[in-house]
C-alpha positions, 0 to 999 in steps of 0.5 A: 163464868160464861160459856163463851168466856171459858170457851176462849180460856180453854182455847187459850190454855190448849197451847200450853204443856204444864206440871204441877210443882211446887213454887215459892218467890225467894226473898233472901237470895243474894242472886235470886231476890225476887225471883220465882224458884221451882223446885222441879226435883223428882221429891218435891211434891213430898211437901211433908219430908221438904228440907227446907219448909222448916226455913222458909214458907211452905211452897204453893202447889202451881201449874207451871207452863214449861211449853208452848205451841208458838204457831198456836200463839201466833195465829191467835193473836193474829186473829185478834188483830185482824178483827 
């Protein structure tokens, strides 16, 4: 990657606050089909005493974005559109 490529990811992802949980797309729910569910509860980073990997695929540890600077965001895209 180059240095001016992970400059503008580094800048892009500063306006994010993330946690890692762990995540898994549903594919059975008859509400949820489809959707991605994060299991935010406090054990849930324990995947090995997880109830439910028994019945479904192991869920992935992601980074989740659960904030965002919004005028951070703005202003970015306003500065590619005033180029």
């Amino acid at each position: 990657m180059s240095d001016a490529f992970q400059q503008g990811v580094d800048r892009f992802l500063q306006g994010l606050r993330t946690e890692r949980h762990p995540v898994r797309i549903e594919l059975g729910g008859a509400f949820t089909c489809g959707q991605t569910v994060v299991d935010r509860r406090g054990w849930a980073g324990d995947l090995d005493h997880d109830p439910y990997v028994a019945a479904h695929p192991k869920p992935v540890p992601v980074d989740v974005a659960l904030g965002v600077d919004a005028a951070r965001y703005r202003e970015l895209f306003l500065d590619v559109l005033r180029r």
